[in-house]
C-alpha positions, 0 to 999 in steps of 0.5 A: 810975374806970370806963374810957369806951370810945369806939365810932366812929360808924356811917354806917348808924345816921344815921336816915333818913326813908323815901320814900313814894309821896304821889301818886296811881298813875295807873290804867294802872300799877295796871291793869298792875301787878294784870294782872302778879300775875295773869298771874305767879299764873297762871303759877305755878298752872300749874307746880304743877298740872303738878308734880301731875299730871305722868306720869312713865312717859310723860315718862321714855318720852320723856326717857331714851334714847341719841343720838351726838354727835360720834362718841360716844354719850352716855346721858340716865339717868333720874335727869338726866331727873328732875333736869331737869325739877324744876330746870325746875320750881324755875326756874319759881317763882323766875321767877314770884316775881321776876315778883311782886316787879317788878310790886309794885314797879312801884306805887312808881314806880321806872323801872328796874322799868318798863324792866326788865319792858319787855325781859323782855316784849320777850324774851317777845315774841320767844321766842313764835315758838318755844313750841307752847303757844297759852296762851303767845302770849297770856300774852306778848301780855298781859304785852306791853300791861300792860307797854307801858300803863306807857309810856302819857303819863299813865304817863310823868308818874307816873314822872318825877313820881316820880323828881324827888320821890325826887330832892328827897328825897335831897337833904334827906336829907343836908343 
């Protein structure tokens, strides 16, 4: 007789219905989530061209060089100056990437997204007084009014719309 092996049932194999987004996106969230993508591609082509076109006798000529802290003098070597500013670079796709993928997610109508890219546009708001590029101040500033058109009446309603869909959702799920 053949032995039955009995296998405990999994949690994670209970079949679920995904929620989908059944209403329609209001035009300020698709205005801001398409000005986000861009302003992100935008960012990102500017990273690339700068990885390409970069001058690195100039850069090194200004990066390597010697300076005393507390009595000692510490050295910047070529290879920390290099390591730097491609750590800088790879920093700066990533942050593009989860900048993509936030605004993506911002169509879906989850309101963590919108509160999430509010306090990185509120961060770049107040870090503008510190960049010397003009083309920073009005990334930021553009950043700051898509962001801030997800908070606009019509806005607020697809969202709380949506958050008591997914509410209701979940609560079939597991009847």
């Amino acid at each position: 007789m053949a032995e039955r092996i009995l296998r405990p049932v999994r949690l994670t194999s209970i079949p679920r219905e995904r929620f989908t987004v059944t209403r329609d996106v209001p035009r300020t969230v698709r205005v801001a989530v398409w000005v986000l993508v861009a302003l992100a591609a935008v960012a990102g082509i500017r990273i690339l061209f700068d990885v390409l076109t970069v001058d690195w006798n100039a850069y090194l000529a200004t990066a390597v060089h010697s300076f005393v802290h507390n009595g000692r003098t510490l050295h910047v070597t070529t290879a920390e100056a290099i390591g730097g500013r491609v750590a800088a670079w790879a920093l700066g796709l990533v942050v593009v990437g989860v900048q993509i993928v936030l605004s993506l997610l911002l169509w879906r109508g989850l309101n963590w997204v919108r509160v999430l890219l509010s306090v990185f546009a509120v961060l770049g708001l107040l870090t503008m007084f510190f960049q010397q590029n003009p083309f920073i101040y009005l990334e930021d500033l553009i950043t700051a009014a898509a962001v801030g058109s997800t908070w606009l009446p019509e806005s607020n309603a697809f969202f709380r719309q949506l958050t008591e869909d997914r509410r209701k959702h979940r609560s079939r799920q597991f009847r």
